[in-house]
N, C-alpha and C positions, 0 to 999 in steps of 0.2 A: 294754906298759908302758915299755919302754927307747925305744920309737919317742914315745911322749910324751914325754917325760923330754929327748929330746934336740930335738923342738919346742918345749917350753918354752924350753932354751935357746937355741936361733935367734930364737925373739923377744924374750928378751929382753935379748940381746946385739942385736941389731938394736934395742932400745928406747933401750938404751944406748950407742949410736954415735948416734943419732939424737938424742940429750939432749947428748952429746959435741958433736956439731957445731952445735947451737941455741946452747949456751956460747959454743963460737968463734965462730960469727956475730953475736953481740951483743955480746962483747968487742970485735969490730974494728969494727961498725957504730954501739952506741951515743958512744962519742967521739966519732966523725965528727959525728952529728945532735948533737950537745951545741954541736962547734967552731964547725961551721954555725952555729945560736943566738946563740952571742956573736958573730960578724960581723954578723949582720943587728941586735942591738942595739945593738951598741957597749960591750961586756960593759966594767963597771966603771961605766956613764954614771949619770946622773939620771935619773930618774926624767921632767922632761920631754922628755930628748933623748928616750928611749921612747916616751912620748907622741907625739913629733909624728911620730918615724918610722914608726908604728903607726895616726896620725891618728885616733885615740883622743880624748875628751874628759878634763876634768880634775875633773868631777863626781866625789863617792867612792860606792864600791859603794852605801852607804846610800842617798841621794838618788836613785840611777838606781832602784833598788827601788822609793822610796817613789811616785817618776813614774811607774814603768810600772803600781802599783797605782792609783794616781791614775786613768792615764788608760784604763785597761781596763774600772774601776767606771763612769768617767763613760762610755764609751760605749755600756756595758751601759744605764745611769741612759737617755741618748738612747732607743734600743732599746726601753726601756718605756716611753717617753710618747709616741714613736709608734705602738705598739699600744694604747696607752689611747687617744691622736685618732682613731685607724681601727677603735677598737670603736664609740668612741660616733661615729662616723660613719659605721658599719653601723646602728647603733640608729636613728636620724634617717635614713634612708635603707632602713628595713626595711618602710615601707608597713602597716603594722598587723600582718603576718605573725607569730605567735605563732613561728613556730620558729624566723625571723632574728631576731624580739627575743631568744629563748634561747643563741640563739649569740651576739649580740652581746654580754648581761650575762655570760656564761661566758667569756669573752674580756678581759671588760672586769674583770671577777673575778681571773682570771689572771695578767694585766696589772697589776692594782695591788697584787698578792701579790708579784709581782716586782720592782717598783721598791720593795719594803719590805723585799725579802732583798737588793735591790741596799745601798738605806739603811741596813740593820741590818751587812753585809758593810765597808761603806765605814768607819762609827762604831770596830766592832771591830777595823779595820787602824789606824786612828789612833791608837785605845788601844794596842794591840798595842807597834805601833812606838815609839808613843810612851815605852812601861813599858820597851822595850828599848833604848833611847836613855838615860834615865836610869840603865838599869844600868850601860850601856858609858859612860857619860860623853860621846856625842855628843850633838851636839843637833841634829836634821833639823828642819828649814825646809817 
């Protein structure tokens, strides 16, 4: 009982020097990386000295958003309408074969169920953004 009692406290005096010294280490280290930070910005600048030291663009968050939703639907949108020209150009290429015609319409099935969740996906971001644009008072382009 006393031999637990006094491993308990070895650890947690060891837990406690160890929480001790994690303090001191990031009292002395977090100013450093803050001081750091403002040399490499120019702490007090604008906003485009940042920018250009950063080579950043000057797009606002909204619009980078609404492009990278833009352009991830539209390449999805590509994506299924070259599996719809490569079903139906199995179809036309299946020779009478009952089972490549199955796979071709099953494909070809697939294919235009997904350019209509790509369609229905694209609609609902516009709205989306759109309803959160007039909350916040921006207006995306």
């Amino acid at each position: 009982m006393i031999r637990q009692t006094i491993a308990s406290l070895k650890n947690s005096l060891a837990i406690k020097s160890l929480l001790k010294g994690l303090a001191i280490g990031a009292g002395i280290f977090v100013p450093l990386a803050s001081h750091a930070q403002s040399h490499i910005f120019n702490a007090g600048s604008t906003g485009s000295t940042i920018r250009t030291t950063t080579g950043l663009g000057s797009n606002s968050p909204q619009t980078v958003v609404v492009t990278i939703v833009n352009v991830v639907l539209g390449v999805l949108a590509i994506v299924a309408v070259v599996l719809i020209v490569i079903a139906g150009f199995r179809w036309m290429m299946s020779g009478g074969n009952e089972e490549k015609v199955t796979e071709a319409k099953n494909m070809l099935r697939a294919a235009i169920i997904g350019l209509g969740i790509v369609m229905a996906a694209w609609g609902i971001s516009i709205y989306v953004i759109g309803i959160l644009g007039q909350a916040t008072g921006t207006s995306i382009t």
